[in-house]
N, C-alpha and C positions, 0 to 999 in steps of 0.2 A: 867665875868672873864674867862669863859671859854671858851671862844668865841677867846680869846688872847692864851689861852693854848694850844688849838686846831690848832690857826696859826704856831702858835712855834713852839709844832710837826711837822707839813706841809714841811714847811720851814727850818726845821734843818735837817729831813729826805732827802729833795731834794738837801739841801748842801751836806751830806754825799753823797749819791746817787753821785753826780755831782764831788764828788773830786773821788771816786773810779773807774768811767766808764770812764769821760769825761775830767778831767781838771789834765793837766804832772804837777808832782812834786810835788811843795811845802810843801802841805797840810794844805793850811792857808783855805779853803771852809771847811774840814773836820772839823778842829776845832770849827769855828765858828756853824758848823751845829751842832755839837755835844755839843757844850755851848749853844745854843737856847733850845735844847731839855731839859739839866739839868735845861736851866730857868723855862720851861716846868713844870717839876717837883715838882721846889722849890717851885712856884705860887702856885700848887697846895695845898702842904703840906702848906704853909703860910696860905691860903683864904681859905679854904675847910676842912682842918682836915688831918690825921695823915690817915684814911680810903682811903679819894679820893686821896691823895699822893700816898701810894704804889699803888691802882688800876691803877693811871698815868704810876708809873713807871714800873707796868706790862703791861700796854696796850703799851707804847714805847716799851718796847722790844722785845712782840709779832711784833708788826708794824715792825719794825728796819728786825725781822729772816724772817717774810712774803716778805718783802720787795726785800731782799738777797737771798730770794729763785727763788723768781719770776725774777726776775735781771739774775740769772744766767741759769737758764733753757735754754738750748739749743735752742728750737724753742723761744724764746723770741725775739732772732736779727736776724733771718731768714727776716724779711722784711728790713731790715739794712744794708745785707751783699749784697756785690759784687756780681751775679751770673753769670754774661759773661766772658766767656773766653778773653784774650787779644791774639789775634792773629798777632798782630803786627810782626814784624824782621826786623834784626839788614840790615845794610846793608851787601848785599851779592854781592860782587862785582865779574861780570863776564869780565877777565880780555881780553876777546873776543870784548865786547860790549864797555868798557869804557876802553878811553887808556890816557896815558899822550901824552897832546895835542888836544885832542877832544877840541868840544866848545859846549856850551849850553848857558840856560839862569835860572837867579836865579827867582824862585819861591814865598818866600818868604826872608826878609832882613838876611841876612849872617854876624850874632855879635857876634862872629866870625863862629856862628855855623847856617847854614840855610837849607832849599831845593834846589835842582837846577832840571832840566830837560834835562836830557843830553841825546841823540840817543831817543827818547818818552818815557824818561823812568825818573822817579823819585826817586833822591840820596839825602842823608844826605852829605853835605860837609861842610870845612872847611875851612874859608878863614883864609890867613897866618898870617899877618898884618895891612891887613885894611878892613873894615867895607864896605860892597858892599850892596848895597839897590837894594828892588826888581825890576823885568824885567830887568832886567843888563845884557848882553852878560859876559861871564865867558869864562875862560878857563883851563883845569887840569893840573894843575904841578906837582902832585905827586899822589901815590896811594900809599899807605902803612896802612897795618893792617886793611884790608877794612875801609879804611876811604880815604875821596877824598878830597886831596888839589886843591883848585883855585885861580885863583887869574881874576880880571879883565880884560876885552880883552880889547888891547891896538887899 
């Protein structure tokens, strides 16, 4: 029987754990983890005596703060977190290099939003109304708020 007490703990800790870190909303994991542990408990007090019940429900709630403590310690998600800068940018249009009328060719498929290669240079664009698939010859219609309209070359 203890062998089942011991899963239950296991188990209703890692639902708890799993609804606070990992799983938006509900908190139907929470509960459930938290009704496994009470099962936890009650088993004990039923099969074992009124002694191994509270020692249960003291050993769950030591478990549960250890738990919560380790969970939140700062270097605990250091191997987790993000460390690379994103260096990425926006497009920066140089109104020198890219004009309405140029031509290039697309990149990858533009639904309605793709790459193109316009002067050997690589833009985000947009196409207006229709769906232009890659290596397509293009051509700029507009340029407004650094974003480049295209549309296909006729």
């Amino acid at each position: 029987m203890w062998t089942i007490i011991f899963v239950l703990i296991g188990v209703g800790l890692a639902m708890v754990l799993l609804e606070i870190f990992v799983i938006p909303g509900g908190g139907l994991a929470g509960i459930i983890g938290f009704g496994l542990m009470v099962l936890a408990v009650y088993l004990a007090f039923q099969y074992h005596g009124t002694t191994a019940g509270f020692y249960t429900l003291g050993a769950i709630l030591l478990i549960n703060l250890i738990a919560l403590a380790l969970v939140l310690r700062p270097k605990t998600w250091d191997k987790a977190m993000l460390k690379t800068n994103i260096d990425a940018r926006v497009n920066i249009i140089d109104t020198e290099k890219v004009k309405v009328g140029d031509q290039g060719i697309t990149i990858s498929r533009c639904t309605p939003v793709g790459k193109a290669l316009i002067h050997d240079e690589f833009y985000e664009v947009h196409a207006r109304s229709e769906f232009i698939e890659e290596d397509q010859p293009i051509e700029v219609i507009k340029i407004e708020d650094n974003k480049i309209f295209i549309k296909l070359k006729t």
